[in-house]
Every structure is written in C-alpha cells, then in structure tokens.
N, C-alpha and C positions, 0 to 999 in steps of 0.2 A: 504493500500500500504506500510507503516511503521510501525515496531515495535519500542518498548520505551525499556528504560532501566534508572536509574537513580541512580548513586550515591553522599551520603551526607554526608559532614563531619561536625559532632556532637559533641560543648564542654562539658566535666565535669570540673564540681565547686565543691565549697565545701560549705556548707552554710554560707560562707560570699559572696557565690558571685566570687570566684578568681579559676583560673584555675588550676586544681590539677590531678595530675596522676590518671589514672584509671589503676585498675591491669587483666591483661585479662588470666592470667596463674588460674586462678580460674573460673570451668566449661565452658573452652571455647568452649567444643563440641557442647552445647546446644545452640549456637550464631544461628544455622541454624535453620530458618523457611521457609515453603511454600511459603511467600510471597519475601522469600528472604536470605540475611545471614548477620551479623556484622563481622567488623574487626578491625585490629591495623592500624594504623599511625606512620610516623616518633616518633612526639612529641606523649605522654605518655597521654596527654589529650585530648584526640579524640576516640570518637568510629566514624569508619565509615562504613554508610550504604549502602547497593546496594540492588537493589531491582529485583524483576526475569525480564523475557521478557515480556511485556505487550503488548496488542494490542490496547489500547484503552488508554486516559489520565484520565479516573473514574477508569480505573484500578492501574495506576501509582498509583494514589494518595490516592487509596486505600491500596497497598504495601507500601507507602511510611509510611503512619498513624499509620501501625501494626508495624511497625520497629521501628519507634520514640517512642512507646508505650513500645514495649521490651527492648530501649535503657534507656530511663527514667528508666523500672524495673533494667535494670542492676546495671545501675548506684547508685539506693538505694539502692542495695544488702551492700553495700561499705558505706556507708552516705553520699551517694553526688548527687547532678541532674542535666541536661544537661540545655541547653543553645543553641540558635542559632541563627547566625549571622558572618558576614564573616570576622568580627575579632573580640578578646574580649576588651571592649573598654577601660580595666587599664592595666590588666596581663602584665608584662613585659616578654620575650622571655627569657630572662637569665636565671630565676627560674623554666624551663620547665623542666623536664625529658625528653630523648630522649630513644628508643628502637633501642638504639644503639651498644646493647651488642653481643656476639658470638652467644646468639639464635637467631638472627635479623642479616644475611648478607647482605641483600638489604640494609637494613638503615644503618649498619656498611658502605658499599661502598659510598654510597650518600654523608656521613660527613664526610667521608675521603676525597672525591674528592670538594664537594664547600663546607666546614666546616661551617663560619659563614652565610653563603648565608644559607644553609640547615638550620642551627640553629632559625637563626632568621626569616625564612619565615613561623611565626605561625600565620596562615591564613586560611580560612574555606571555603571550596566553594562547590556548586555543578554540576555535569558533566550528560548532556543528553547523552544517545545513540539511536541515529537513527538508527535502521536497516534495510536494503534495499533486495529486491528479488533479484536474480540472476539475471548477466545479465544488470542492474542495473546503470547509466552514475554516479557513484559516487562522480569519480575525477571532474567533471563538475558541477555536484551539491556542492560538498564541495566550487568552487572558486566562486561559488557566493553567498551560503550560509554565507560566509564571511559578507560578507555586509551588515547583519544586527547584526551581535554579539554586538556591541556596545548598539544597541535600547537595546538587552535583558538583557545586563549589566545594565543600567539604571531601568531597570524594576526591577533588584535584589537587586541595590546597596542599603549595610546593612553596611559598617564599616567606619562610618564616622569619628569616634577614634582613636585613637594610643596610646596605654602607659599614658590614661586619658587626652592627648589632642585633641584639635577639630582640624582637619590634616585641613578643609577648603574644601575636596572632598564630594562627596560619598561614592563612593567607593577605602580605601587605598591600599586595597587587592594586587592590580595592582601594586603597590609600593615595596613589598614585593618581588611579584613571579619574576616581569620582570627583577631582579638582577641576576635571572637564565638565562644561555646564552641558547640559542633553544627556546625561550618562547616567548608570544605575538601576533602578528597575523601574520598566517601564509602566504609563496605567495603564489604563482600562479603555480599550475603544469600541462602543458602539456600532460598529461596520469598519471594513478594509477602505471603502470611499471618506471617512469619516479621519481614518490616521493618512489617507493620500495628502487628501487636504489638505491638513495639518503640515507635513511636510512641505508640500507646494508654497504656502502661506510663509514659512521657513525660510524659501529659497526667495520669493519675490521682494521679502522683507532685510535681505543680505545674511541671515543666520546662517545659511549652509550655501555651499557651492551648489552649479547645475546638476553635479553628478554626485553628491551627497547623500544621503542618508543621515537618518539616528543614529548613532552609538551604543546605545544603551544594552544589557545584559542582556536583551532579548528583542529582537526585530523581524519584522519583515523588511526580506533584502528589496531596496531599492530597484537592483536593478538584475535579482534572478527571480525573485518570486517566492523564495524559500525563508522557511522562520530558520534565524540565526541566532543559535543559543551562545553568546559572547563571554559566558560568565568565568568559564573554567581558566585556571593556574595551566600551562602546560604540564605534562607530566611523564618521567623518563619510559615508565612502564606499557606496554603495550595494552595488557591482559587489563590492568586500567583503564585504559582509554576505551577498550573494547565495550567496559562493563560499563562506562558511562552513555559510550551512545547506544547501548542493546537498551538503557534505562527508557533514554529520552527516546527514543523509537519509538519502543513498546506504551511509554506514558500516554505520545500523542496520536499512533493507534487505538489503545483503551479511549481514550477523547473525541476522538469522531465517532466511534462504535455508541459510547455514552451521550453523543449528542444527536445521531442518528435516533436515537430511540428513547430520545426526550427526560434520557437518568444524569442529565450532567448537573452536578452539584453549583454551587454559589461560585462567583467569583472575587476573590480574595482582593482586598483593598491594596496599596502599595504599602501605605503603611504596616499592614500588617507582617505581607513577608518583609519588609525591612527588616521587622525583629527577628526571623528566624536568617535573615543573610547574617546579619552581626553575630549572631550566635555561633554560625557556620565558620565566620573570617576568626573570630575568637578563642572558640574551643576544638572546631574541625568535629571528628566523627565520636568527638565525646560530648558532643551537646546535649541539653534539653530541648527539643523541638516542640511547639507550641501548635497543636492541631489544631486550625481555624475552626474547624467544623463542627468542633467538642468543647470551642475553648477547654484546651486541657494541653497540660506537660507534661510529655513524655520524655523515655529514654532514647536513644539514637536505637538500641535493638528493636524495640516494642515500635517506632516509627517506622523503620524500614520494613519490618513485616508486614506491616497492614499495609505499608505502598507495593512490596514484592508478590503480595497474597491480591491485591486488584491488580496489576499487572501481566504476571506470567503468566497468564491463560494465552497473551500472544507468541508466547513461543511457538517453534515448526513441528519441534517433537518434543516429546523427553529428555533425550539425549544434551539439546538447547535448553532446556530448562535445568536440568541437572548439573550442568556445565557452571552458568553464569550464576545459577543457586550457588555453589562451593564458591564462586569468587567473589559473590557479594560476601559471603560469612567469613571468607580470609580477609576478607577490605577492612569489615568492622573489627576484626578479632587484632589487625594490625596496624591499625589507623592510620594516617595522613604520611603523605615525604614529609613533610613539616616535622612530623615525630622523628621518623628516619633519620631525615637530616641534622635534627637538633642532638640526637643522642652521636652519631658521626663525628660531628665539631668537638662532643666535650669529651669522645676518649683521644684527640689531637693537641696539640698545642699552638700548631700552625694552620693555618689555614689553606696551605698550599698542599697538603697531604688530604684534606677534603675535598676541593678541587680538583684533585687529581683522581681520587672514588667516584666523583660526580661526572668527570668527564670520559673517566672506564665506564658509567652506567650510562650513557650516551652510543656507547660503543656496542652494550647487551640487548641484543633483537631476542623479543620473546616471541617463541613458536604460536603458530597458530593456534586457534580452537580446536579439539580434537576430533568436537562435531561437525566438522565443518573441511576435514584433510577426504571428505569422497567430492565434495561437490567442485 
C-alpha cells in the first residue's frame, strides 16, 4: 500500500576523528547509482544520501547499505571516512565550511536569511518518505501520524553530545533545528488544499522560496507528494532503521484501514505531543509516555505494546512479525546510541579512541532481515 524512500545525512572526518570538509566538485557525476544518488549539504561535511522508491523495508535497507558503502568509498578517495550519528559529539560549528558560495544559491539564501541559526545547526538526521496511491486520505493520515514521531525519535536518538559535552538529553539535535522558525511538530490541517495554501501564502508573503516547503518533523513533500517523517537522529545500525520504518509503514497503513472504516480515533493537539517529544529528547526509550487517549502515564514497555498489538496485524507473514517483534524487544531491552555512546566515552579518557568505535560502527553493515533473504 506504501512506498519508502529514505534520506541520510552522512559525517566526514578526518583521521582524528573531527569533522572536515568533503570536496564534491571532484567526479561528482559518478555520485548516481541504481540504488540511489549522493549529494551536498549546507555544511561542507556531509555527504547526503537518498535512496530510490522502495516497496518493501529489505529493500530500503538494502539501498540504504550500497550508498553508505559508496559514501565510505568516496570519502577515502580524499583520506577521510564517514561517521554516523545525529551530531558529532566535539566538532565545534565555527570551524565548519559552509557551501555557501555563488555555485551554491540555495545555501547562499538560507545564511543570508537565519545566518547563525543556519551556521550552527550542524546536525545529522534522517527523513522517511511515505508514499501513498492516488486518491489517498493523506492530510488525515499525516495528523495522526503525528502522534507517534516522538516514540521514533526515541528509537533514533544518537546525539547525546554537544561540542564534547554530555547536553543530559538524547537527543540535542532538536536543540539545534527548533531555533528555525517553521520547525517542530506540525498542526492540525483540515484538508491537503487547506496546508497548500498555507504554504502558497508563505511563499507570496517572502517566508519561503519558490521551491520550499515546511520543515517541520513531519510534512507533506512539496514537491513529491509523500508524508516526510523528518524527526529521527541518524543512526549507525541498520536492523534500526529497519525497525523504525517497518513502524511508520505499518502505523500509516493501520491509519487508512482505520479511516476507511470510520474507527480512527481523535487527533492529538501539538501541544500535547510536544510533551511526549520532550520526554523522548530527554529520557529516550526510558520515558513515561503520556497516552492522549486515556490521559494516562505509562511505561515505554506497557506503550509500545499497545502500539505493537494495533499494528502488527500489517505484517506479510509470521515470519515478518516474529522478526521485527525480537527487534522491537532488543530496542527496549537496550535503549538509545545515546546510552551506547555515553557508556563508550566514560570507559575512554580520550575522545579520539570513541571516534574511532564510532567511525569502525560506520564501517559495520548489518545483514539483512532473515524474512526477507527468499524475496
């Protein structure tokens, strides 16, 4: 019923570990492959990736593996290798090159209009694309898709650092971006003609360029048509990534099925999931979540059950359900990179010996799904 699409933004280092311009004016033609294409970023240290239209999440993670494999190559074309994580946990933002020159007008406008905001939001994330058939209750899917951005925030959150401090979050990322005005979580629209406008209104009024969009943790794309879930931290692990968009798949299948047949529940205010995003950037997958529904707090297990238990029913088989079952219960049983990582730095003294785990876990491709090596 949905297509995937996924793009990733990807650090280069240099072999100490510290973020370093990558130059992309050398054989950029070759960036495109079958499974997808690289590109630039604002800041000079990012390759980022997107990956083709996928039907399936063995296939994402399939395009997603060939692309970080070409990205790593590029990147030692140069002597340097990538890194992922949804911020770099010393690198200072001052010392970044930006591709803000006259071959670069997009990024020229951006650092014209929020200068420091643009400058210092050197931040890594990655963005789902849902794409939907024709026809399609999208605006209705995206306002209660909402609802869960925060769980899959947690599920990603990677930057527990800042400029080599411990921020006390999961994820800071959120710190960064929300200093941009338009960003965050989005509300409530009344019809797809109704958030057009809005945007239109945007563009004639100078807020946004001709070819702009939202930003915000969740959108309909501008200019593909697909809801863009914006929210997640990059993250090194595949079997990860997998299990966040098997979530949102499945979420905004159950959501048309539930809207088809007239059981779709309320839609949540902004305010309200605010409180469970802050919860999510804060404590990650040891939160109390706050069930709109019930007004009631729960525990992260007792939440995700009742989201896993109206879910799964879209799995293909057993096999797919039995699979992403075990890796949602290793997720919670393991919680966040943020945890990972923080326990990492404090058996080190340096930081250059994390870095250098961080940039071998760049290097570690996880196997496929196992339901998924016939098809």
């Amino acid at each position: 019923m949905i297509t995937l699409g996924m793009e990733e933004e990807i650090q280069v280092i240099d072999e100490y570990g510290q973020l370093v311009a990558h130059d992309f004016a050398a054989e950029f033609a070759e960036a495109e492959l079958p499974e997808g294409l690289m590109d630039r970023e604002i800041h000079r240290c990012v390759i980022e990736v997107k990956t083709r239209i996928c039907h399936a999440v063995p296939q994402l993670l399939a395009a997603l593996r060939v692309l970080r494999a070409q990205a790593r190559r590029r990147a030692a074309t140069q002597g340097q290798q990538i890194l992922i994580a949804g911020i770099h946990p010393t690198s200072p933002w001052q010392q970044q090159a930006l591709h803000d020159d006259t071959g670069h007008p997009h990024y020229c406008r951006l650092v014209d209009e929020y200068r420091d905001v643009a400058r210092g939001a050197l931040s890594f994330g990655m963005h789902l694309h849902l794409g939907f058939e024709a026809g399609a209750p999208r605006m209705a899917v995206m306002n209660r898709l909402r609802h869960v951005l925060p769980e899959v925030l947690a599920l990603s959150a990677s930057s527990p650092f800042i400029e080599g401090r411990d921020s006390g979050l999961h994820s800071w990322r959120h710190s960064l971006l929300d200093r941009y005005p338009r960003m965050g979580t989005p509300d409530v629209w009344e019809s797809e003609h109704d958030y057009q406008t809005h945007v239109r209104r945007l563009r004639s009024t100078g807020c946004l360029g001709e070819d702009q969009g939202l930003w915000q943790d969740l959108r309909l794309h501008h200019r593909y048509g697909t809801l863009e879930v914006r929210i997640m931290d990059t993250h090194p692990d595949l079997v990860r990534i997998g299990l966040i968009a098997t979530l949102l798949k499945w979420e905004a299948e159950t959501l048309l099925l539930e809207l088809h047949a007239g059981r779709a529940k309320p839609v949540w205010s902004r305010a309200c999931i605010d409180e469970n995003k802050w919860r999510a950037r804060r404590h990650g997958l040891r939160a109390q979540w706050i069930d709109w529904h019930r007004d009631e707090v729960c525990s992260t297990a007792l939440h995700f059950e009742r989201w896993w238990a109206r879910i799964a029913p879209r799995a293909a088989d057993a096999a797919e359900r039995n699979y992403w079952e075990r890796h949602l219960a290793d997720a919670l049983c393991q919680g966040t990179f943020a945890d990972v990582l923080r326990r990492q730095a404090q058996r080190h003294a340096d930081w250059r010996t994390t870095l250098q785990w961080m940039a071998a876990l760049a290097c570690d491709d996880a196997l496929l799904p196992r339901y998924a090596e016939a098809s």
